[in-house]
C-alpha positions as CSV (number, residue, x, y, z in Angstrom):
1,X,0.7,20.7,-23.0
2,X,-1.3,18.4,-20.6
3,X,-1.8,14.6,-21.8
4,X,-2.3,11.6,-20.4
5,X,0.4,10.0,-18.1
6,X,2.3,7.2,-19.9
7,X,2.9,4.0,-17.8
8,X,5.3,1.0,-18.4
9,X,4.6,-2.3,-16.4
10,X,6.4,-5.6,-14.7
11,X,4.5,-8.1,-14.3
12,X,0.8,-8.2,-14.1
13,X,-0.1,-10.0,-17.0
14,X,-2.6,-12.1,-18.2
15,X,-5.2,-14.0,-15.5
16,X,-2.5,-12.3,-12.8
17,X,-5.0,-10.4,-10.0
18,X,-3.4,-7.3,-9.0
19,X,-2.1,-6.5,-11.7
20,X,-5.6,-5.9,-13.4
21,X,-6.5,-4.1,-10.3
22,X,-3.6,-1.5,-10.6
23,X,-4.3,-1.3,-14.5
24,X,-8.3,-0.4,-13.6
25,X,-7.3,1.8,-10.9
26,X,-5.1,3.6,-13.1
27,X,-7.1,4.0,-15.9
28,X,-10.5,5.2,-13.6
29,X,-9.7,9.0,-13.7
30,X,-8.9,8.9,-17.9
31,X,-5.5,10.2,-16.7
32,X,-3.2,7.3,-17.5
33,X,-2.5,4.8,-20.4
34,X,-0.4,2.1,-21.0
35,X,1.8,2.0,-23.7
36,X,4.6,-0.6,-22.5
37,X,5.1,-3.8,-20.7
38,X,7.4,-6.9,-19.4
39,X,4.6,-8.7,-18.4
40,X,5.8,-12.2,-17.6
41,X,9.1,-14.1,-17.7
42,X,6.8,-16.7,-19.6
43,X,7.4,-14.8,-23.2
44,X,3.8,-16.3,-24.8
45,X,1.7,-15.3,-21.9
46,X,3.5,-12.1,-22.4
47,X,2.9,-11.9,-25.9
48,X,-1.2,-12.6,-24.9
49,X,-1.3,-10.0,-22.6
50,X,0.2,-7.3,-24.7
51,X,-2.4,-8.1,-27.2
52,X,-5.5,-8.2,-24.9
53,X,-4.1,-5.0,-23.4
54,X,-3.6,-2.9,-26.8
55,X,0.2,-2.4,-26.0
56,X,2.2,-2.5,-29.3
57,X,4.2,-5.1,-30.4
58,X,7.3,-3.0,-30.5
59,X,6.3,-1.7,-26.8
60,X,6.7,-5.2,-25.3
61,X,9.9,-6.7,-24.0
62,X,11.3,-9.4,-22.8
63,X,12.5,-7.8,-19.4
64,X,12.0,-4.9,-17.2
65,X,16.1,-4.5,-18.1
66,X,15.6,-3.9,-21.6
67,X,12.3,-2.3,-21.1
68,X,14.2,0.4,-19.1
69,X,16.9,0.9,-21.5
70,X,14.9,1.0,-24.6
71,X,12.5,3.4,-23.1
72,X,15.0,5.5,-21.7
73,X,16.2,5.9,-25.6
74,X,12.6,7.0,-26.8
75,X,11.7,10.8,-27.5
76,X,10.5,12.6,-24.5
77,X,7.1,12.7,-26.6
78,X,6.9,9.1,-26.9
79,X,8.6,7.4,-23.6
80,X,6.8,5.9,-20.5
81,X,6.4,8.6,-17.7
82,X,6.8,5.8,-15.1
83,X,6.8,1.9,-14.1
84,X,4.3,0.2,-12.1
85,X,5.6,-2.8,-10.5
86,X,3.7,-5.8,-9.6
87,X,5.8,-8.6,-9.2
88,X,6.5,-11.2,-6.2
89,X,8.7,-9.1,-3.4
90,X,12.1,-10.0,-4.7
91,X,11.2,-8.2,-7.9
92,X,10.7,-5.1,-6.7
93,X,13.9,-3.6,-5.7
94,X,15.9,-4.5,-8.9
95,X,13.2,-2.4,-11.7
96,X,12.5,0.6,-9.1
97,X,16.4,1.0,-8.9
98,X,16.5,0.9,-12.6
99,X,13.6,3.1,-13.5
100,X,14.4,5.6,-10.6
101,X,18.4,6.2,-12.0
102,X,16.9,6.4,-15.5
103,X,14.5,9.3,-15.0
104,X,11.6,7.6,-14.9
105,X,8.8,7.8,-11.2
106,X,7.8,4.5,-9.8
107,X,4.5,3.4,-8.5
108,X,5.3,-0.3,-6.8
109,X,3.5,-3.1,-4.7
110,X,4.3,-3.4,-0.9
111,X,6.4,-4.2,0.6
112,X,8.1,-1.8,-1.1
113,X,11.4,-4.3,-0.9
114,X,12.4,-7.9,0.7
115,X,15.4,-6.2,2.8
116,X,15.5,-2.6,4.8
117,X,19.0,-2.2,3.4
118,X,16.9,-2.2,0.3
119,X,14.5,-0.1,1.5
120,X,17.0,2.7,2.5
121,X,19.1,2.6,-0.9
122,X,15.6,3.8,-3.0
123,X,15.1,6.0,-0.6
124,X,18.4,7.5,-1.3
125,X,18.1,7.2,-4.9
126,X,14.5,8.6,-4.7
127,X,16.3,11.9,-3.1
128,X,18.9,11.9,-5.3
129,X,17.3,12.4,-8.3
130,X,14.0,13.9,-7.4
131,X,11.9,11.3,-8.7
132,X,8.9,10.3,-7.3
133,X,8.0,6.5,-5.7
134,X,4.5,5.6,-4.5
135,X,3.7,2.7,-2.5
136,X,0.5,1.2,-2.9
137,X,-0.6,0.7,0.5
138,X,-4.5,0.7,-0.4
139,X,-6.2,1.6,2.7
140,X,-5.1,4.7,3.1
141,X,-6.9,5.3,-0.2
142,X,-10.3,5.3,1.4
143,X,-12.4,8.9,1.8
144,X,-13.3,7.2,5.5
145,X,-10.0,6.3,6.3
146,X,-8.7,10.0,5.0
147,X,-11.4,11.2,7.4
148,X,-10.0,9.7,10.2
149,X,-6.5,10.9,10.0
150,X,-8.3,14.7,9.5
151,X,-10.4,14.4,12.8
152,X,-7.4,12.7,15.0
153,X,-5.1,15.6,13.2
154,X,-7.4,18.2,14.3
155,X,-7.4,16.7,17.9
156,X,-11.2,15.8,18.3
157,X,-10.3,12.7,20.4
158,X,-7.7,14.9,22.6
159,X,-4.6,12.7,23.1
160,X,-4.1,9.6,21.2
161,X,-3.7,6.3,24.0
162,X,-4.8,3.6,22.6
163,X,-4.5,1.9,19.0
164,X,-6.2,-1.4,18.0
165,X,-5.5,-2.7,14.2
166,X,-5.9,-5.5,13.1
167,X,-6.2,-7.8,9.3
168,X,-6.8,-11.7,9.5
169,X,-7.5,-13.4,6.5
170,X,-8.3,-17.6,5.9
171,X,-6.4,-18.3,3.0
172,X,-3.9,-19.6,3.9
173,X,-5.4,-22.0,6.4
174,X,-4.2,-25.2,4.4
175,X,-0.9,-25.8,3.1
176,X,-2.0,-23.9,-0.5
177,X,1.4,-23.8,-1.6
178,X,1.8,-27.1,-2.3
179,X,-1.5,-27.3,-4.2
180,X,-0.7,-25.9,-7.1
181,X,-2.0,-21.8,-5.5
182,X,1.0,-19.9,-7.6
183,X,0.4,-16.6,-5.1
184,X,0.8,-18.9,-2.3
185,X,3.7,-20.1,-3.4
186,X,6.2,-17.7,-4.0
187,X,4.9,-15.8,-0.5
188,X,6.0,-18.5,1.1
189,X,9.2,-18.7,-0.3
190,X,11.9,-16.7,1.8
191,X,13.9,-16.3,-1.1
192,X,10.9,-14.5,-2.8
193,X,9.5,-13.2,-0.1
194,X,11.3,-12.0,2.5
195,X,11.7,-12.4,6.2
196,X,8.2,-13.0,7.0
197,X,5.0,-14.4,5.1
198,X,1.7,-13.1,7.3
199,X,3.9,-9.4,8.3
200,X,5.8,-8.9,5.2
201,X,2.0,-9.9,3.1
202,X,-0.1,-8.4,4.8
203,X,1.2,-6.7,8.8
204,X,3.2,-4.3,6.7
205,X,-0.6,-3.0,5.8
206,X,-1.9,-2.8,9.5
207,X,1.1,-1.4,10.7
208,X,1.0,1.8,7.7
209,X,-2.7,2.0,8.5
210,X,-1.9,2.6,12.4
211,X,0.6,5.1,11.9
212,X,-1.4,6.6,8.9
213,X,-4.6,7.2,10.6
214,X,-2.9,8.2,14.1
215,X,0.0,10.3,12.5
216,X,1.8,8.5,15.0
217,X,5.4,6.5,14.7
218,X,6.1,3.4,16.8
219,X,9.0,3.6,18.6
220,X,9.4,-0.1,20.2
221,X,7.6,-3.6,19.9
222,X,6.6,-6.8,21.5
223,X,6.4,-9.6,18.6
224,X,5.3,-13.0,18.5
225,X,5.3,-14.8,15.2
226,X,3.7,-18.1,14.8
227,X,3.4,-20.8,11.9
228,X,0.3,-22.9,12.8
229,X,0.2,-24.8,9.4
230,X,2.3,-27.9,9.4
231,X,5.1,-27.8,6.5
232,X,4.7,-24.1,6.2
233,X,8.2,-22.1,6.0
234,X,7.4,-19.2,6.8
235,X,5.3,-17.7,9.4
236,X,1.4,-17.8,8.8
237,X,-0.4,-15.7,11.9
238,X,1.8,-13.0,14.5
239,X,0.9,-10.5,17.3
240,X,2.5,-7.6,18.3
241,X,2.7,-5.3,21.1
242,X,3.4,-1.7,20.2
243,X,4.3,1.2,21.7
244,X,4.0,5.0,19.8
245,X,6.1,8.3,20.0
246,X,3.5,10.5,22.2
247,X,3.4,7.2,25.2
248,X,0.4,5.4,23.3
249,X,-0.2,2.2,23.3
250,X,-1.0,-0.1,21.0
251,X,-1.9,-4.3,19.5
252,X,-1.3,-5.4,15.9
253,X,-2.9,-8.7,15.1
254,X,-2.2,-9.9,11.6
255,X,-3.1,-13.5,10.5
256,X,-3.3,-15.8,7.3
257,X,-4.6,-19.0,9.2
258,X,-8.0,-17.4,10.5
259,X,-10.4,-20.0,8.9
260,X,-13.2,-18.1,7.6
261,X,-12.3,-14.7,7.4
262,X,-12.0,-12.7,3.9
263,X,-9.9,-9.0,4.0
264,X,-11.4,-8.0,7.7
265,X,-8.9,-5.0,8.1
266,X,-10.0,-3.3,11.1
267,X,-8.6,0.0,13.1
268,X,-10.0,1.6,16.1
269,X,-8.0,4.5,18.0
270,X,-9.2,5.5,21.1
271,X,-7.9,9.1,22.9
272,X,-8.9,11.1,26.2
273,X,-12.1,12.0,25.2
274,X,-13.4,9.5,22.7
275,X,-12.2,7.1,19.8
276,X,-13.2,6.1,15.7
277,X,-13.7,2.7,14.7
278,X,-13.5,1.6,10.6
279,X,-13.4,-1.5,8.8
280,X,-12.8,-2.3,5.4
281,X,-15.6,-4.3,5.1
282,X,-17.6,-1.2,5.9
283,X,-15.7,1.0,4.3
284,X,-18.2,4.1,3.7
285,X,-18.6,4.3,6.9
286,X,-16.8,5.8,9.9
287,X,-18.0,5.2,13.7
288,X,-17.1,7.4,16.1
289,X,-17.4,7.2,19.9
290,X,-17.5,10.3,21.9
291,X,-17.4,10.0,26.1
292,X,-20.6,12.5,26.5
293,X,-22.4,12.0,23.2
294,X,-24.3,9.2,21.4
295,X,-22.6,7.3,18.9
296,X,-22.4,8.6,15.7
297,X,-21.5,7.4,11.8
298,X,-19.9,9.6,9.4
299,X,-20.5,8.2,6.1
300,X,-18.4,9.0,2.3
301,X,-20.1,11.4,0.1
302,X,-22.1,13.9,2.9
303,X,-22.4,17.2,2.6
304,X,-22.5,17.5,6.6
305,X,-23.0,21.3,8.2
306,X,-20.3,22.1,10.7
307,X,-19.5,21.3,12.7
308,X,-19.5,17.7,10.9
309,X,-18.1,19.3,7.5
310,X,-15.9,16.3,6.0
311,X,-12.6,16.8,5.2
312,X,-10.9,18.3,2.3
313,X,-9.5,15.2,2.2
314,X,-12.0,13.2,2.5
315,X,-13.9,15.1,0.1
316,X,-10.9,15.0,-2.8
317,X,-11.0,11.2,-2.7
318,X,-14.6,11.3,-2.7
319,X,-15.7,9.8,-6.5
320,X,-19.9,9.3,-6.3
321,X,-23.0,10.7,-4.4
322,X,-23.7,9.4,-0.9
323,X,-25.4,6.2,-0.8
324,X,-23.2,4.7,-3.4
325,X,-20.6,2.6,-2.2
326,X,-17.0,2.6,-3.3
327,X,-14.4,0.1,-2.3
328,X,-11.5,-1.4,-3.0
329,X,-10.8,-0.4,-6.4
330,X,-11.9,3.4,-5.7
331,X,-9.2,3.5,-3.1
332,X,-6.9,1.9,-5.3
333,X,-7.8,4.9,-8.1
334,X,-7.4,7.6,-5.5
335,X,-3.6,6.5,-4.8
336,X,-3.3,6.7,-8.5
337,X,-4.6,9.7,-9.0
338,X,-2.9,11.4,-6.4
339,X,-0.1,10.0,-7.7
340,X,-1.0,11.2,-11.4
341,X,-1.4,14.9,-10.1
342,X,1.5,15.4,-8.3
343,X,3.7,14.2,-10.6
344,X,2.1,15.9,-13.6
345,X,2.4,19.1,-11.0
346,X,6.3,18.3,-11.2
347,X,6.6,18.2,-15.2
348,X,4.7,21.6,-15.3
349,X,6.4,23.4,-12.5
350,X,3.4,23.8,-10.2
351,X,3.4,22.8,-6.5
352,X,1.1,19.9,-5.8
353,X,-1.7,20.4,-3.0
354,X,-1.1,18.8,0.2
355,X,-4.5,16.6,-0.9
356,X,-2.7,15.6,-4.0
357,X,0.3,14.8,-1.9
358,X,-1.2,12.5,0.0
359,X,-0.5,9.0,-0.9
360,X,2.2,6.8,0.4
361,X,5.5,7.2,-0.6
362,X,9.2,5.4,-0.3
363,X,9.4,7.0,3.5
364,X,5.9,4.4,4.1
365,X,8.5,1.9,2.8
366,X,11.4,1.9,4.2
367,X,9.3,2.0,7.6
368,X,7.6,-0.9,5.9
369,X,10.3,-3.2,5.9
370,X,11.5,-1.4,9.2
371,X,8.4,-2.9,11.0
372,X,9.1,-6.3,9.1
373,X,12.6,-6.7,10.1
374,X,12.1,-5.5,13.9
375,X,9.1,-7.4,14.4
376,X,11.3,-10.5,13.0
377,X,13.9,-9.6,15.2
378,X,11.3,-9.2,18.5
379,X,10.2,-12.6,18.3
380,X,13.3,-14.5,18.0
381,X,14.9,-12.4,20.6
382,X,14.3,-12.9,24.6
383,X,14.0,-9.2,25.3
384,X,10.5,-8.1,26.2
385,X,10.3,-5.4,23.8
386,X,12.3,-4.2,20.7
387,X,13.5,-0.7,19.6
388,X,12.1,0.2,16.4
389,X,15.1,1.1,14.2
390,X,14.8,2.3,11.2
């Protein structure tokens, strides 16, 4: 019988930002509830968020340990489905381990881990026991974004040579970790963390985006990691020079420290005949820039004649009419729901369409904290460029 997916949850609770954004991007489509929860390691605030959030009293516990254990003893009628994870980086590797060997699919925030080591041992886990792991790399959520990949797929810019990404935020332009900014705080805290602050936060999102969007891998980099605020740990702003497995080229900016600046991710690919260009800050719409044509602007919701038909998947991640705009939490909902159908496909023995298929997985995350490490590794060494390993 089809029903809702039942989730479970670490972390995220009350007055904690992303984990109401996952919760509202799981609930958009009707296809999820929540019915469990470890929610802080504060036990009151825990207790408060259960209650705001409906969960029962006997559904919350006190850890994602005995959350896991005691759900893992529940009827198959009654148990969670799978765990979303939204806690600091150094709490992610320890519940997706658990949930994975216990039967239970993941979704978790990126990166996906704070080591590759870590990375590589869910990945093995992942294909050991056939469970499913999604990575919520948001971007790639985005109908225009989707749209993109289809068009560079179908090779309407000829050969890829050129990719330009880049995300610089301003937060982190003053030393916010010592005033009392808890997010702040633990990102830049190595032990919590990771290697790096600005690639680890948010270069692990530019660098999916590239190789999303171009379908591309890189296969070497340049790096150079700076921290520009005084009495900051860990690095705050980075560059990086990359190169991509068909000869392209490309530059990765990613930076905390730039005063001013909000989410501005931005990617433009260029090939032998012409390029796209889309920002998230425009996210309904995608320019593209043909050698012999004028410019033109694909925009979400269109029911364009060919040959400017949008893509089926641009069209499946598609929620509202043209002229509405959708955003962050739309792109959010599609991962989830992609997420939802294939794994509901899984439980009822049906193969999942490649469009339901299409959301990042632990493979995005184990090149995740690949690009974290090697980019780490670039800049401290004095060698020009850097093998990507993985």
């Amino acid at each position: 019988m089809k029903r809702k997916l039942r989730m479970g949850m670490v972390g995220g609770g009350k007055d904690a930002f992303i984990g109401a954004v996952h919760r509202i991007a799981a609930f958009m489509d009707g296809k999820i509830e929540l019915v469990c929860g470890a929610f802080s390691i504060d036990p009151e605030i825990s207790r408060q968020s259960a209650e705001e959030l409906f969960v029962a009293p006997d559904r919350l516990y006190v850890n994602y340990e005995e959350m896991i254990a005691k759900e893992a003893q529940l009827p198959e009628g009654e148990r969670m489905d799978f765990l979303t994870i939204v806690t600091p980086n150094f709490l992610h590797f320890g519940p997706a381990k658990l949930a994975l060997e216990n039967g239970f699919d993941v979704v978790v925030e990126k990166p996906m881990t704070v080591t590759l080591d870590e990375a590589k041992e869910l990945k093995t886990i992942v294909e050991k026991t056939g469970r499913t792991l999604c990575l919520t790399h948001t971007y790639s959520g985005y109908p225009m974004v989707k749209q993109a990949k289809a068009m560079v797929k179908d090779g309407h810019f000829g050969k890829i040579r050129k990719i330009v990404v880049e995300y610089p935020q301003g937060w982190l332009s003053r030393l916010s970790e010592r005033e009392g900014n808890a997010g702040a705080a633990w990102r830049a805290d190595p032990k919590k963390s990771g290697l790096s602050l600005v690639m680890g936060d948010i270069g692990t999102h530019a660098a999916h985006l590239a190789e999303y969007v171009s379908g591309l891998k890189i296969t070497e980099l340049c790096a150079d990691l700076s921290t520009l605020v005084e009495g900051r740990i860990l690095d705050d702003d980075g560059s990086v020079l990359l190169r991509f497995d068909n000869g392209a080229k490309g530059v990765l900016m990613a930076s905390q420290i730039s005063a001013g600046e909000e989410n501005a991710v931005r990617i433009r690919i260029y090939g032998e005949k012409g390029g796209l260009e889309w920002a998230n800050e425009d996210p309904n719409n995608l320019i593209i820039k043909m050698l012999d044509q004028p410019r033109q602007l694909y925009r979400t919701g269109n029911a364009y004649a060919a040959p400017y038909t949008l893509s089926s998947f641009a069209t499946h991640n598609t929620r509202i009419p043209a002229g509405h705009p959708e955003g962050l939490l739309e792109a959010f909902a599609n991962i989830y729901r992609n997420f939802a159908a294939t794994t509901s496909a899984k439980r009822e023995g049906r193969t999942p369409s490649p469009e339901e298929l299409d959301f990042p997985s632990v493979d995005d995350g184990v090149r995740g904290m690949a690009f974290v490490q090697n980019v780490v590794a670039s800049n401290a060494s004095n060698e020009k460029w850097t093998k990507f390993e993985v």
